[in-house]
C-alpha positions in Angstrom: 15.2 0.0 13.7 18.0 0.5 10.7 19.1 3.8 9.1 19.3 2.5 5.6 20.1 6.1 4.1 22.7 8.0 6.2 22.2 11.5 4.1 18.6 11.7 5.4 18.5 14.4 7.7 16.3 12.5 10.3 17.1 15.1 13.0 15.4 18.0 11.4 12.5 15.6 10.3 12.3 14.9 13.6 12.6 18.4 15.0 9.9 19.5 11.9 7.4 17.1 13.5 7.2 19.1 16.6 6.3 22.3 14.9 3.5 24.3 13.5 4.1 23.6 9.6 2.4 21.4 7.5 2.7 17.9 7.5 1.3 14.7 5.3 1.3 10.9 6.9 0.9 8.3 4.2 0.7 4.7 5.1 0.3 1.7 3.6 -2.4 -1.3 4.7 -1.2 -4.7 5.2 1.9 -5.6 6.5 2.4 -2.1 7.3 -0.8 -1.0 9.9 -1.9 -5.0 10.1 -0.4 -8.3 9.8 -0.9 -10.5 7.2 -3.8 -12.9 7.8 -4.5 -15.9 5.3 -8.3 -14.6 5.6 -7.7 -10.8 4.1 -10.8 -10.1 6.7 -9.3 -11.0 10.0 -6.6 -8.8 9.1 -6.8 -5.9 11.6 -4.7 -3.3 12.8 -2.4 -3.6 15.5 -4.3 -2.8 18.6 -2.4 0.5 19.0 -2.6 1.8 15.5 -6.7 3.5 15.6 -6.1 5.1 18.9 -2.5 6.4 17.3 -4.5 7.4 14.6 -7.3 9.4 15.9 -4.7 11.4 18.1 -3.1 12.4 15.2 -5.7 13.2 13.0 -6.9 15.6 15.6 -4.0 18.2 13.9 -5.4 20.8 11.7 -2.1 21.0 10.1 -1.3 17.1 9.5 -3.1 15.0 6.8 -3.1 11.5 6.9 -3.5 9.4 3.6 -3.7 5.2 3.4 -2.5 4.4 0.2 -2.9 0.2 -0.6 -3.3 -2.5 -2.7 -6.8 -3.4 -1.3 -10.1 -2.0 -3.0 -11.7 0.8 -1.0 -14.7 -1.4 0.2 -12.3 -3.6 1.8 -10.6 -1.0 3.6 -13.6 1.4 4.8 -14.5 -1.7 7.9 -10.9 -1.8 9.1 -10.0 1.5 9.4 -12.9 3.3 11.8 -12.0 6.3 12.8 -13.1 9.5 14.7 -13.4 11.4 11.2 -13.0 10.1 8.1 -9.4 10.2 6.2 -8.0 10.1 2.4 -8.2 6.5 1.0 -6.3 5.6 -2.6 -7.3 1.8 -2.6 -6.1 -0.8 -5.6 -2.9 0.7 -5.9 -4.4 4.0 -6.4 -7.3 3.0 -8.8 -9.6 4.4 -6.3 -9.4 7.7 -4.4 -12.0 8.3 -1.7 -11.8 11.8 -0.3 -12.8 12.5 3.4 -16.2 14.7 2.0 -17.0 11.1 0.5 -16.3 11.6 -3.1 -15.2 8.7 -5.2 -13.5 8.2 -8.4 -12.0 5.4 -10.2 -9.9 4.1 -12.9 -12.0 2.7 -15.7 -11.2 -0.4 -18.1 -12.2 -1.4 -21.2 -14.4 -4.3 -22.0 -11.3 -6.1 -23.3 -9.2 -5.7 -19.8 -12.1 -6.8 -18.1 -12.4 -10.4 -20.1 -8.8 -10.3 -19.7 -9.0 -10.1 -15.7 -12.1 -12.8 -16.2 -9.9 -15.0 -17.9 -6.6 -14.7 -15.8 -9.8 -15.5 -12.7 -10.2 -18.9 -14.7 -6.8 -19.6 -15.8 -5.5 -19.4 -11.8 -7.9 -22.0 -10.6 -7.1 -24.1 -13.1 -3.8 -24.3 -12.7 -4.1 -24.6 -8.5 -7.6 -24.7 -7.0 -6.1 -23.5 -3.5 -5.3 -19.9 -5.0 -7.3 -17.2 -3.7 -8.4 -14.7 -6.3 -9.3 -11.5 -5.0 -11.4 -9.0 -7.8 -11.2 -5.1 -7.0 -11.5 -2.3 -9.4 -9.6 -2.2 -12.3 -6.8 -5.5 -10.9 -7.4 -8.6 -9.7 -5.1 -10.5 -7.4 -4.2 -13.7 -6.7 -2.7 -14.8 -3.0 -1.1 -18.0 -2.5 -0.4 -18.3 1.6 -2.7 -21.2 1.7 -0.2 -23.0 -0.3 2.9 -24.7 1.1 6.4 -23.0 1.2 7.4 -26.2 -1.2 4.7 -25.8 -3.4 4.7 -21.8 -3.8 7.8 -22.0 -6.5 6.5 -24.2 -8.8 2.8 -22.6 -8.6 4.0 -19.5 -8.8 6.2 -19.7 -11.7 3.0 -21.2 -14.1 1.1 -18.2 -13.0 3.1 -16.1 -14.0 3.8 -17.1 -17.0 -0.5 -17.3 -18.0 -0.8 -13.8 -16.0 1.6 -12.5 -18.5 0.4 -14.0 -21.7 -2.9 -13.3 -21.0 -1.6 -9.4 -20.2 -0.3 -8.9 -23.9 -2.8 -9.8 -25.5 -5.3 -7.4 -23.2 -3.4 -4.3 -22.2 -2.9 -5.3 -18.7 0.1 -5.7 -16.8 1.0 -8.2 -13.8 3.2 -7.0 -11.0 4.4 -9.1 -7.8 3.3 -8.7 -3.9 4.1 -10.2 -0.8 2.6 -13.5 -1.1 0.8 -13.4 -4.9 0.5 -11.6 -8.0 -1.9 -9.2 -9.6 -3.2 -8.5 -13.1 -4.1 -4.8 -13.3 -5.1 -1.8 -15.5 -2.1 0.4 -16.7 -1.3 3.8 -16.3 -1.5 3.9 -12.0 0.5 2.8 -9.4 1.2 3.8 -5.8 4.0 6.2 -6.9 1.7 8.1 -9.3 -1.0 8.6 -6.2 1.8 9.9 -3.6 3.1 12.8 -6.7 -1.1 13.4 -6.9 -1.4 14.2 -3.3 2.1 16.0 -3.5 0.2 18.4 -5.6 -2.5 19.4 -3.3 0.3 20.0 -0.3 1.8 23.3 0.5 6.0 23.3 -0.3 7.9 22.9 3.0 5.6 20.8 4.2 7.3 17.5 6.1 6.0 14.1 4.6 6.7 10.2 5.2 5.5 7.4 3.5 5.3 4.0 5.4 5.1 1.1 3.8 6.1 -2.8 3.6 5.5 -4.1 0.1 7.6 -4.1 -3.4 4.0 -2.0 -4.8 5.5 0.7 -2.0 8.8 1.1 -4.1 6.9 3.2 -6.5 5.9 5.3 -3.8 9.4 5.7 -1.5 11.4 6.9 -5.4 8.5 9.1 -6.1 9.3 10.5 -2.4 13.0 10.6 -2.9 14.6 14.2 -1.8 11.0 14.8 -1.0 10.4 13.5 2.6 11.1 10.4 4.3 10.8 7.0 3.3 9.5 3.7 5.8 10.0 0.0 4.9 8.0 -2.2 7.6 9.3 -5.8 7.8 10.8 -8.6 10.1 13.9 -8.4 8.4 15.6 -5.6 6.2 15.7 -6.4 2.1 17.0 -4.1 -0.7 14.7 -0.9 -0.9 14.8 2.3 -1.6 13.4 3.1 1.6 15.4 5.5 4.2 14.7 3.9 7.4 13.9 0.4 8.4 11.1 -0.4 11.4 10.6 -4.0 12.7 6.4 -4.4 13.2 5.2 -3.6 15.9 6.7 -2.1 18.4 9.0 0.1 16.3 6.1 1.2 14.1 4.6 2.0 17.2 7.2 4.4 18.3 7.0 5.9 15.0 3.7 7.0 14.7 3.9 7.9 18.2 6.2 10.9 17.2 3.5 12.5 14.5 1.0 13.2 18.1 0.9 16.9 19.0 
């Protein structure tokens, strides 16, 4: 564990977490509550994390949001819990709420042949590239491929992803281990100041997260609540505290139980 922002008052965050007042968890999916897996399936949480999480979900006064990359459908299977929870999936291009309504970002007929195109363009450039479509983005994952091979690969993708995104109002942002062409206009930032606007002031919040798509969401939390980066090692972030998976995220969800 590294304090990576020394103003934070983590002592009274702390302290808040033991009392009465409101509180809102939000967490991120992979690499965050799971490990990476080359199969996006076999990706499950750390043994730990559902127990943690139906403890703490017990709390009248805490609310506990998963806001991730992955489309909603994906999501539902791997996260089974005592009572169902708040889900943004693609980035927040999807927003189930726990009484099971669902809404979603829609596209136009041009981003979608854009997305269909970027689909065929990927493979063509390297076959082994997984292309993953969800609502309103599709990604493209490359851990199949060879640390020698990933630069090269990568660096034609790109370059298609981002022609192809002009010329169909898209845009193409990076993740941990591909890139994604998506609908405009949403990201993970914009879904943490949406459920910032359903929470009572004074309430104490954290965001935990592993990913360069969760840097939208730790600025939009800045002076707000508390910011987690998950990772083996520590990179630049604007996160305020840095846990090592598991075992420290462990401890760190531990401390939301009543």
């Amino acid at each position: 564990m590294r304090i990576l922002n020394r103003e934070f008052d983590f002592e009274g965050f702390y302290g808040a977490l033991k009392g009465d007042g409101p509180k809102l968890l939000l967490l991120d999916y992979d690499g965050t509550l799971a490990p990476f897996r080359t199969e996006p399936k076999l990706a499950v949480p750390y043994p730990e994390v559902l127990p943690l999480l139906n403890e703490i979900i017990q709390s009248p006064q805490l609310r506990v949001v998963i806001i991730s990359g992955r489309a909603i459908e994906e999501l539902k299977p791997l996260i089974v819990l005592n009572h169902p929870i708040e889900m943004w999936g693609s980035h927040g291009r999807e927003r189930l709420l726990p009484n099971g309504s669902y809404i979603r970002m829609e596209v136009s007929k041009k981003q979608e042949d854009g997305m269909s195109m970027a689909i065929q363009a990927v493979f063509d450039i390297e076959a082994m590239v997984r292309s993953e479509s969800k609502p309103s983005a599709v990604a493209f994952h490359w851990r199949k491929l060879s640390a020698t091979s990933v630069p090269g690969v990568a660096g034609k993708i790109r370059s298609t992803l981002d022609k192809i995104a002009l010329s169909h109002n898209l845009e193409v942002k990076s993740f941990n281990g591909g890139l994604e062409i998506l609908a405009p206009g949403m990201d993970k930032g914009q879904a943490v100041r949406e459920v910032l606007n359903d929470l009572p002031l004074q309430a104490t919040i954290a965001y935990v997260g592993d990913d360069l798509t969760d840097e939208d969401a730790f600025k939009e939390l800045n002076y707000k609540g508390l910011s987690v980066l998950v990772g083996d090692t520590p990179r630049k972030t604007q996160a305020d505290l840095w846990l090592q998976p598991s075992e420290e995220l462990i401890w760190f969800l531990e401390k939301w139980k009543n």
